[in-house]
TORMITI-132059 format. One record per residue: z, y, x of N, C-alpha, C in turn; chain; residue number from 1. Coordinates in steps of 0.05 Angstrom, whole numbers. Example, Ala and Ser with C-alpha at 12.3 -4.5 7.8 and 13.67 -1.06 7.14 Angstrom:
BEGIN
[[156 -114 264] [156 -90 246] [156 -66 264] A 1]
[[142 -45 257] [143 -21 273] [157 1 258] A 2]
END
This chain:
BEGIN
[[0 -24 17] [0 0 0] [0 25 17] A 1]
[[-12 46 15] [-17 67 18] [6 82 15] A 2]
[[9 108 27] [39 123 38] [37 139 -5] A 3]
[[14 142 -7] [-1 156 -34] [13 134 -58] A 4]
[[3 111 -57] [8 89 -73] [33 85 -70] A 5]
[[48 78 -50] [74 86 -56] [90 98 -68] A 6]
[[93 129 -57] [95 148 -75] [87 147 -103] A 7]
[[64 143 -119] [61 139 -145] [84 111 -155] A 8]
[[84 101 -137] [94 73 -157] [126 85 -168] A 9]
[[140 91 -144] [160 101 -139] [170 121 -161] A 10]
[[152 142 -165] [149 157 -180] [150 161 -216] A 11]
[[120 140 -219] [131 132 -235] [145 108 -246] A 12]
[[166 91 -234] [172 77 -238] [214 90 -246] A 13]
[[214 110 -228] [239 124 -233] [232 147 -253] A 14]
[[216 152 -264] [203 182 -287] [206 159 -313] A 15]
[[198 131 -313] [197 119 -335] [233 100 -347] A 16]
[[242 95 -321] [273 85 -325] [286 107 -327] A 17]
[[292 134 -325] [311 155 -318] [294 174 -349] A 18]
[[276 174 -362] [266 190 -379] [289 186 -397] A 19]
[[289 219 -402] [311 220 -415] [337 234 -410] A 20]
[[344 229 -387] [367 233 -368] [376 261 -359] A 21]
[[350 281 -356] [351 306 -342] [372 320 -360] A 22]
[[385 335 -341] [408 348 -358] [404 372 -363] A 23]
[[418 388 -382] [414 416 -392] [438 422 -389] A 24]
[[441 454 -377] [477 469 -374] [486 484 -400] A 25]
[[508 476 -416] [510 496 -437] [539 499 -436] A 26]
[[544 536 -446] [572 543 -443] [584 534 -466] A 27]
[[613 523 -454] [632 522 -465] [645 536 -475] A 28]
[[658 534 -508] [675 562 -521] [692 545 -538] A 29]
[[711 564 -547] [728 548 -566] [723 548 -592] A 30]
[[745 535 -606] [737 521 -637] [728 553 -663] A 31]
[[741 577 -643] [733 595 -667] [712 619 -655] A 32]
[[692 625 -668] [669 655 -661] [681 670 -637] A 33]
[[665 677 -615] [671 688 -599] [690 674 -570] A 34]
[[698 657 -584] [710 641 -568] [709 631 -530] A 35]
[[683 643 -519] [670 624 -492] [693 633 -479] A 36]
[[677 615 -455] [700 612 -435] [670 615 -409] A 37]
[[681 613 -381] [660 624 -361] [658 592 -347] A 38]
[[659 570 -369] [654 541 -359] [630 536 -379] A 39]
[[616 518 -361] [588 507 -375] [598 470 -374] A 40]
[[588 454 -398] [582 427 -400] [546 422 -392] A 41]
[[540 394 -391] [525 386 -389] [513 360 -405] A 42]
[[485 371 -417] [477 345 -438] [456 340 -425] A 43]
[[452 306 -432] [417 305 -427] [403 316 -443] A 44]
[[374 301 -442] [354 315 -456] [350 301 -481] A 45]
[[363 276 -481] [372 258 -501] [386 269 -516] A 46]
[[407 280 -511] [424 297 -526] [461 283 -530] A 47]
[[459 267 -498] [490 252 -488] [499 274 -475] A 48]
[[534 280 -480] [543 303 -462] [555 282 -438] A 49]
[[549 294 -415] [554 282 -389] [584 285 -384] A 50]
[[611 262 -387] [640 266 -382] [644 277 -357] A 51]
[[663 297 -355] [673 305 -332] [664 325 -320] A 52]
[[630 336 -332] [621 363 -326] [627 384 -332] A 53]
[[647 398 -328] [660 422 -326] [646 440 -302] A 54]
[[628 449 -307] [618 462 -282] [620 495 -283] A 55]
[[616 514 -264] [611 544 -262] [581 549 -275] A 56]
[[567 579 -276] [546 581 -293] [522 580 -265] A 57]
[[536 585 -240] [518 582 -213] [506 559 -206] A 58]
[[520 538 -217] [512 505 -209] [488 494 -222] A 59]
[[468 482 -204] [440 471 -214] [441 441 -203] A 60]
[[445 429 -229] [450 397 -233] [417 384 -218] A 61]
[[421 362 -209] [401 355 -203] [378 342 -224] A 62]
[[361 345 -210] [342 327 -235] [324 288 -229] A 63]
[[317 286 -243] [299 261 -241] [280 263 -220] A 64]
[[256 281 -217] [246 291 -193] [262 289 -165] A 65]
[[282 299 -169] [307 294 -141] [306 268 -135] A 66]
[[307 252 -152] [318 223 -143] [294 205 -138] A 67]
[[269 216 -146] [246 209 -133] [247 218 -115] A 68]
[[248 245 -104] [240 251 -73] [258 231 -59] A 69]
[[288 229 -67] [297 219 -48] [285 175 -40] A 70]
[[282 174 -65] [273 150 -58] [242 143 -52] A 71]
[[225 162 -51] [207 166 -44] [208 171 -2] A 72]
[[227 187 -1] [244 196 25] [243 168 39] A 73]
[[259 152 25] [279 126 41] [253 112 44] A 74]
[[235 106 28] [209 86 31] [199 94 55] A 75]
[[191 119 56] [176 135 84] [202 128 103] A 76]
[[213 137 107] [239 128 122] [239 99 140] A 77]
[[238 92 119] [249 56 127] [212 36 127] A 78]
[[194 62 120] [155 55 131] [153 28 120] A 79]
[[164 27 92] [148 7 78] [118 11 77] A 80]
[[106 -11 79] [77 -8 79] [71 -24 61] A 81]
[[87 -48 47] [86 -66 35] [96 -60 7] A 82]
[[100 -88 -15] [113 -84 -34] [133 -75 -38] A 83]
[[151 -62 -49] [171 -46 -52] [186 -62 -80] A 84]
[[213 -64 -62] [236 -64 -88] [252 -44 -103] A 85]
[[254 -44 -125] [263 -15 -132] [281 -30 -160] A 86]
[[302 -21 -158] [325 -26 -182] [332 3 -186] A 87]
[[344 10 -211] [341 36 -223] [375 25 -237] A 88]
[[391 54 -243] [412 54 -270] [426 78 -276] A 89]
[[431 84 -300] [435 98 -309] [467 98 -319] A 90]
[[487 115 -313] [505 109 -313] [526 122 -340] A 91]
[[506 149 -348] [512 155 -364] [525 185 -357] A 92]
[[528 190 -326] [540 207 -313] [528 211 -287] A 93]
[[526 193 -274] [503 182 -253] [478 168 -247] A 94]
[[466 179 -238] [440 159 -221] [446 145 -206] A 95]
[[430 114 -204] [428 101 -182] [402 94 -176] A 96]
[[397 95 -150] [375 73 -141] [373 62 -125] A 97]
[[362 23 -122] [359 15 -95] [330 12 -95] A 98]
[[331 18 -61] [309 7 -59] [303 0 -32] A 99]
[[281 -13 -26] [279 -39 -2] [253 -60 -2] A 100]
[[249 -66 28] [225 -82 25] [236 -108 15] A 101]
[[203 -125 5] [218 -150 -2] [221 -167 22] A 102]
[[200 -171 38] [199 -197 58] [201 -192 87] A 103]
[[188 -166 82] [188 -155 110] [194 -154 140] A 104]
[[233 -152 124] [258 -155 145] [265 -171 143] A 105]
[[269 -192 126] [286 -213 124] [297 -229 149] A 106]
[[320 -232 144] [330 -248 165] [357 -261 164] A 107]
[[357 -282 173] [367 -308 162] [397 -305 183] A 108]
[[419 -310 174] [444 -309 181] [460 -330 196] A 109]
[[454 -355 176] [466 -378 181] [447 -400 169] A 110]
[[454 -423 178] [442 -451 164] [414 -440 168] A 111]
[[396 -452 148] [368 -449 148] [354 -428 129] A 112]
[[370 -428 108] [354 -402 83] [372 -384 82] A 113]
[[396 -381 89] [419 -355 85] [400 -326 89] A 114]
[[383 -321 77] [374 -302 81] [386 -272 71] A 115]
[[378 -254 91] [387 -221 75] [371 -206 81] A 116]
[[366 -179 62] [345 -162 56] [354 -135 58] A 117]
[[345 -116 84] [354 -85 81] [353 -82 46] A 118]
[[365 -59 42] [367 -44 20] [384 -12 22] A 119]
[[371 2 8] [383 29 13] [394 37 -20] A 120]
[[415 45 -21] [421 52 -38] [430 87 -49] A 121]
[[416 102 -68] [423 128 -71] [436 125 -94] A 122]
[[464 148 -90] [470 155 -119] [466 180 -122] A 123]
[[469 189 -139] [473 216 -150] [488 229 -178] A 124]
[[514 244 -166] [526 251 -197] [526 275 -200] A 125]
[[537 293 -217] [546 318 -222] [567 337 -213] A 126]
[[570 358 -225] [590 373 -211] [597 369 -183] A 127]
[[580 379 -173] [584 373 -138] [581 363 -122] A 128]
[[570 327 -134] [584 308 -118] [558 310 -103] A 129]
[[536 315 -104] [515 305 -86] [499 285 -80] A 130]
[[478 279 -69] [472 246 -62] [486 237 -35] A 131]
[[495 211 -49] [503 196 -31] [484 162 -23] A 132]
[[482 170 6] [457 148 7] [472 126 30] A 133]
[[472 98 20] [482 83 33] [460 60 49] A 134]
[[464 48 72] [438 22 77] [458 3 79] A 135]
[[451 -22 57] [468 -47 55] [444 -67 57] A 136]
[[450 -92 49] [430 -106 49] [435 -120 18] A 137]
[[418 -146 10] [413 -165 -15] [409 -189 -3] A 138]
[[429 -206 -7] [441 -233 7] [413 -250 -20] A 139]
[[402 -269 -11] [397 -290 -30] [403 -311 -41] A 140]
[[431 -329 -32] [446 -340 -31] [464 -344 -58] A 141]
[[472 -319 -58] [500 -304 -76] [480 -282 -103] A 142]
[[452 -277 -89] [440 -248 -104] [468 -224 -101] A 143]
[[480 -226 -83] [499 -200 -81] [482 -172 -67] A 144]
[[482 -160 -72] [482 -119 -65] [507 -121 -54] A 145]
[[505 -121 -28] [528 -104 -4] [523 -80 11] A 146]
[[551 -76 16] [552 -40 39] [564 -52 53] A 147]
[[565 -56 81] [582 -47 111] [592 -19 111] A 148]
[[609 -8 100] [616 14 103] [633 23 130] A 149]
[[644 0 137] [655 5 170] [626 5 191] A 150]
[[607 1 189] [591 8 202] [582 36 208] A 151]
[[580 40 226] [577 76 231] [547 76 232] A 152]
[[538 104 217] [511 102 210] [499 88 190] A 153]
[[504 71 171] [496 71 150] [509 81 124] A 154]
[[522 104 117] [530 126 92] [515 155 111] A 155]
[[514 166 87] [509 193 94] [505 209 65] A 156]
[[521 227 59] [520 243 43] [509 270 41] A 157]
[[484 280 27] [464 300 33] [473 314 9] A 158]
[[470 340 13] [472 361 0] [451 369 -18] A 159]
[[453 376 -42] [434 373 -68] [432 410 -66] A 160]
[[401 411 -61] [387 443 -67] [367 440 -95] A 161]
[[361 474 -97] [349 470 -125] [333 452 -117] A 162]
[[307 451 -102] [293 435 -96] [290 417 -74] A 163]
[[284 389 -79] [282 368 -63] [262 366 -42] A 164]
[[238 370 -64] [214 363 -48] [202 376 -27] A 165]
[[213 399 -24] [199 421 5] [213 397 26] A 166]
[[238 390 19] [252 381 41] [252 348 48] A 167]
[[224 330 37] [226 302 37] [215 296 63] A 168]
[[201 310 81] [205 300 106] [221 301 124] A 169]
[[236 326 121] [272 320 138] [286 293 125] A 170]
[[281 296 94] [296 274 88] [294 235 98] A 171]
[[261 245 106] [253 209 112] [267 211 137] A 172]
[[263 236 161] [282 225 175] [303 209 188] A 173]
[[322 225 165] [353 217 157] [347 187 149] A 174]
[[338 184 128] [332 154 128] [312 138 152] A 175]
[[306 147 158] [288 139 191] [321 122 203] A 176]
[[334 146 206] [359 138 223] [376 117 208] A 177]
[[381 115 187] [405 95 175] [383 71 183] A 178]
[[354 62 181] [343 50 174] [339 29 200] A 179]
[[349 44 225] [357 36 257] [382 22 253] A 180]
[[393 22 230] [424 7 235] [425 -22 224] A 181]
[[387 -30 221] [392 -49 206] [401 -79 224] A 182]
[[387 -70 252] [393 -96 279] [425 -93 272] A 183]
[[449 -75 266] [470 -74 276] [482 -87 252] A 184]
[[480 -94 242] [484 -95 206] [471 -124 208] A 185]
[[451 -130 230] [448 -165 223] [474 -178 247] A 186]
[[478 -159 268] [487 -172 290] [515 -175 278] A 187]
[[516 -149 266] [555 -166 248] [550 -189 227] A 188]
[[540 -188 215] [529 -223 200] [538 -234 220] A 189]
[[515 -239 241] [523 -265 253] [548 -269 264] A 190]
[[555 -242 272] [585 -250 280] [604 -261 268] A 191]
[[605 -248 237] [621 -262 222] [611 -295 215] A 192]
[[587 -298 215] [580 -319 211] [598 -342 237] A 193]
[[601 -336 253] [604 -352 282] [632 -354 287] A 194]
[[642 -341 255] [676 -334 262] [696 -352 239] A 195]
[[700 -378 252] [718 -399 226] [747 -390 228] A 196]
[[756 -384 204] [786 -373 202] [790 -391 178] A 197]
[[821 -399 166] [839 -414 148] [822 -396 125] A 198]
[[820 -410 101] [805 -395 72] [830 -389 65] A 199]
[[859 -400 70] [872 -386 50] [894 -370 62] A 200]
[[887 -361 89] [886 -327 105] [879 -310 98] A 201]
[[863 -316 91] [837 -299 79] [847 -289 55] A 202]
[[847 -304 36] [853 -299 9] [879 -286 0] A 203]
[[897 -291 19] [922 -284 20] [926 -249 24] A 204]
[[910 -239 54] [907 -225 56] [892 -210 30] A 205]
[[868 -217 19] [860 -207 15] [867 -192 -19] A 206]
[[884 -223 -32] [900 -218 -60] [934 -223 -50] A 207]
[[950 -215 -37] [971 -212 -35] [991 -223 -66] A 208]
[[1002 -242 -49] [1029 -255 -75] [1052 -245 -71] A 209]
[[1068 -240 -78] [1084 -230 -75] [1109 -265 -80] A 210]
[[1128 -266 -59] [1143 -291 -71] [1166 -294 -94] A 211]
[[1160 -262 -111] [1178 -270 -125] [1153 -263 -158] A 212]
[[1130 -273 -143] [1107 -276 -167] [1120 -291 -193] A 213]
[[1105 -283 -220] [1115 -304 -242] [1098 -317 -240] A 214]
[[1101 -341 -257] [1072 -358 -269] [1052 -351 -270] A 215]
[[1046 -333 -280] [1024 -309 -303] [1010 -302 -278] A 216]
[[1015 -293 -251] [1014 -284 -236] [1001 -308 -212] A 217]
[[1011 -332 -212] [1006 -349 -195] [983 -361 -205] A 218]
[[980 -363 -234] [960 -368 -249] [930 -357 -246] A 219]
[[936 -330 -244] [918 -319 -241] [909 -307 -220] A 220]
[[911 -317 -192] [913 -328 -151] [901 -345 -155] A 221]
[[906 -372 -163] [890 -391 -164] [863 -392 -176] A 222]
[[861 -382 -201] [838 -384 -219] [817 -372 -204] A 223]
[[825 -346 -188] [805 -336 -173] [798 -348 -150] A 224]
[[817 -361 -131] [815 -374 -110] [793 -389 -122] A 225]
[[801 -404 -140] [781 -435 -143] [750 -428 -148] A 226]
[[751 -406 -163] [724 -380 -166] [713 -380 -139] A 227]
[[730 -359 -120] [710 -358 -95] [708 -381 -82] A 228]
[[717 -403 -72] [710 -427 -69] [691 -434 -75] A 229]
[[691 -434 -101] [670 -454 -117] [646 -436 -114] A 230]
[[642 -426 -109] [613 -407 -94] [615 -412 -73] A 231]
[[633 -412 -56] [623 -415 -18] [616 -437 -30] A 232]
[[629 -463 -35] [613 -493 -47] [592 -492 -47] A 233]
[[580 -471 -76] [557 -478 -81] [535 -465 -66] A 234]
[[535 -446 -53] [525 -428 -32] [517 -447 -15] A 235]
[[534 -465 2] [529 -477 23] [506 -492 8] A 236]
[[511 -508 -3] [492 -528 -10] [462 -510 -22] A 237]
[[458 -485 -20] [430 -469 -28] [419 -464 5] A 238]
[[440 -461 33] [427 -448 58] [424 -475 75] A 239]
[[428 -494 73] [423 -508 89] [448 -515 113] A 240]
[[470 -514 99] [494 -513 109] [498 -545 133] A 241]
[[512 -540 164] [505 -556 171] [538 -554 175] A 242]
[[546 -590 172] [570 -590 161] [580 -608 125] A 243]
[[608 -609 126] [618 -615 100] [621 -604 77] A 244]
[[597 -601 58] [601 -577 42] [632 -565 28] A 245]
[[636 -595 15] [661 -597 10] [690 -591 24] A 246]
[[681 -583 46] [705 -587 70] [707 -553 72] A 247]
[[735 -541 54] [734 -516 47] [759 -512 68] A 248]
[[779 -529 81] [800 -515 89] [798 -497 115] A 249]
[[769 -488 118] [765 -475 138] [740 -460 129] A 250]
[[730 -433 133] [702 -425 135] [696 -408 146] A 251]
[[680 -396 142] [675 -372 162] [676 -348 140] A 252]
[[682 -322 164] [682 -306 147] [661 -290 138] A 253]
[[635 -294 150] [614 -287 130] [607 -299 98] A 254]
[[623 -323 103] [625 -344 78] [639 -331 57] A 255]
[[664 -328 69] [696 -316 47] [683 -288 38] A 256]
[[669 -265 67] [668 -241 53] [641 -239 26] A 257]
[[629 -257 29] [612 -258 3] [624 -273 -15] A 258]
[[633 -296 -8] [650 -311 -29] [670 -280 -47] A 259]
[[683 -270 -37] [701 -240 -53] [677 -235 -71] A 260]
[[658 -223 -53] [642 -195 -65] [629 -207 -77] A 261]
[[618 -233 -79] [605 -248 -107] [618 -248 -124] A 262]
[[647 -252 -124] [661 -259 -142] [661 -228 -153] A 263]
[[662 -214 -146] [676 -174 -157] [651 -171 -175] A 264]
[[623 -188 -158] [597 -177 -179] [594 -201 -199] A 265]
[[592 -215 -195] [581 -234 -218] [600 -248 -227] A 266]
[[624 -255 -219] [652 -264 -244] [671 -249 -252] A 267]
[[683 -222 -249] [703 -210 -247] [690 -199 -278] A 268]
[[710 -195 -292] [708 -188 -323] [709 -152 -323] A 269]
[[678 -156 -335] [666 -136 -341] [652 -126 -372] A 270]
[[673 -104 -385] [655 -93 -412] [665 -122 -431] A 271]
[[650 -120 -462] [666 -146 -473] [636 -151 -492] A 272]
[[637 -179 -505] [610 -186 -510] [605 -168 -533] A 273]
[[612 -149 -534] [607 -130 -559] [589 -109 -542] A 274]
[[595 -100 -519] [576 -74 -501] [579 -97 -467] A 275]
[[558 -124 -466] [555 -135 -446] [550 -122 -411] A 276]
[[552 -126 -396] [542 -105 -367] [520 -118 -358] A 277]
[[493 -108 -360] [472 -120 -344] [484 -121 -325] A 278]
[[466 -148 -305] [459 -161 -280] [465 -130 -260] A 279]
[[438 -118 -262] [441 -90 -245] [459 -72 -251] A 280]
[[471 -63 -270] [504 -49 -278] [517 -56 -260] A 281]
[[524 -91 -259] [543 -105 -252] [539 -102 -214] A 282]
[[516 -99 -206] [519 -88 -175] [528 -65 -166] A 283]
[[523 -44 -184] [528 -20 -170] [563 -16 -174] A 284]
[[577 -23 -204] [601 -41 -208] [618 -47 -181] A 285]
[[600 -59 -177] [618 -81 -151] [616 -70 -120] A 286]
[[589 -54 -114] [595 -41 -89] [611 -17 -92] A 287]
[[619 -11 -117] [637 18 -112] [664 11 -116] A 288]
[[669 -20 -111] [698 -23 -130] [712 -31 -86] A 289]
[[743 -18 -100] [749 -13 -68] [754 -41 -58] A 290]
[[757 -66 -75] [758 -90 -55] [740 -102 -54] A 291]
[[719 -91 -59] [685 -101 -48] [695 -90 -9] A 292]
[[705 -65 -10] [708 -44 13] [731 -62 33] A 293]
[[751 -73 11] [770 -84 30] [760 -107 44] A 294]
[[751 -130 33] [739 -158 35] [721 -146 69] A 295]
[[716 -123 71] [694 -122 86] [715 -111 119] A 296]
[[737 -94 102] [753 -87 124] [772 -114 141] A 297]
[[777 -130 118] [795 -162 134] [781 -170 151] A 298]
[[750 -170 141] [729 -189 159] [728 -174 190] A 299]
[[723 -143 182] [723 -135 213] [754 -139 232] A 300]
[[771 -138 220] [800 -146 233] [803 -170 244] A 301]
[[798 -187 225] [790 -214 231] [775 -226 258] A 302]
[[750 -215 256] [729 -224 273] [732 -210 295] A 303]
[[751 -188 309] [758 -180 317] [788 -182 341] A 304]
[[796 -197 324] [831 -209 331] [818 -236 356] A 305]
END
């Protein structure tokens, strides 16, 4: 694909998921005539008021266009030339987007198929917050969306102007650079991969019992334990695991730290079957939840000690 063809896909592929979304500033007043106040809310174009936007009358919210440049940015960045992955969500308050080649980079961790896939992730919210652009990868194993956030060099938080697009070639840059961190980001894989520690060290650390736990409490240690287990289990037996699959009283901690973060994305109780959490909800969910963050800090302690 073409730098052109890109760009279009990109384009409209985030103009058609995000339609809708662009926000409008309107002042705030109280319940009787005359009432304003020198605070503005924020609605889409849908006509949802965005929670938590309390903003000044100076502030210019970002738009849909923004979050193309920027992911238009990361593609040039990270010189996809190829097919492009692109996940999109709407948060109701925030933007998200990943995006990433499919085959490109791939590269394999452990066993024979443990494969993982750069991925860059942008968010974008309101009132201030800015884009925040992360490079994690997409395990195939687990289907988990991860961040290394102890890795230095892949976060970077960019400052939101009225306009994006004068500025999308400084921006591929910036992503030029996170997109260099991806050798460093495989070389901790393997490390963790190469590093067998007790699973229920791990776990311990990582869900703390307290010994004067109740039932209720011990109950619900185990249920999860047997959860992340039962994924390293089944995991092994998808990469080509060389070894006892069954033979859990030891693993590695590339194993345990996805064994967690699988578990935070795809079992941990989310929404109720009355308002379900898509598949993609349920990623962005789990890389922002702080013991996706912790699971990642034991492992570097760990592999480290």
């Amino acid at each position: 694909m073409t730098k052109t063809e890109i760009s279009d896909r990109i384009s409209s592929r985030i103009n058609a998921d995000f339609a809708g979304t662009d926000v409008n500033k309107f002042r705030l007043s109280g319940p009787d005539t005359g009432m304003q106040t020198n605070m503005y809310g924020l609605w889409t174009e849908a006509g949802n008021y965005v929670p938590w936007s309390h903003v000044g009358s100076g502030y210019v919210p970002h738009t849909v266009d923004d979050m193309s440049v920027m992911a238009e940015a990361a593609a040039m960045g990270m010189e996809m030339g190829g097919e492009i992955n692109i996940t999109t969500d709407w948060s109701g308050s925030s933007h998200h987007v990943v995006i990433g080649p499919t085959n490109d980079q791939r590269r394999t961790i452990c066993g024979t198929s443990d494969d993982i896939f750069p991925r860059v992730v942008i968010s974008a919210g309101f009132a201030g917050q800015g884009f925040r652009c992360e490079a994690g990868f997409y395990r195939d194993a687990c289907s988990n969306l991860s961040m290394i956030r102890q890795l230095s060099g892949t976060s970077k938080t960019i400052r939101h102007t009225e306009s994006m697009r004068p500025r999308i070639n400084d921006l591929a840059d910036q992503f030029r650079a996170m997109a260099g961190m991806w050798d460093a980001t495989v070389d901790f894989a393997h490390q963790l991969a190469a590093r067998q520690v007790e699973t229920t060290d791990f776990l311990k650390r990582m869900y703390p019992l307290a010994e004067s736990a109740g039932a209720a409490q011990v109950t619900k240690y185990r249920n999860r334990a047997e959860k992340i287990i039962g994924r390293i289990v089944r995991e092994r037996s998808l990469i080509g695991f060389e070894g006892r699959v069954n033979d859990i009283e030891t693993a590695s901690l590339w194993e345990l730290v996805n064994g967690v973060t699988g578990y935070i994305q795809h079992d941990q109780t989310r929404g109720n079957s009355d308002n379900p959490v898509s598949a993609d909800r349920r990623a962005f969910l789990a890389i922002a939840d702080k013991n996706s963050d912790k699971a990642w800090q034991i492992a570097e302690t760990m592999v480290a000690a």
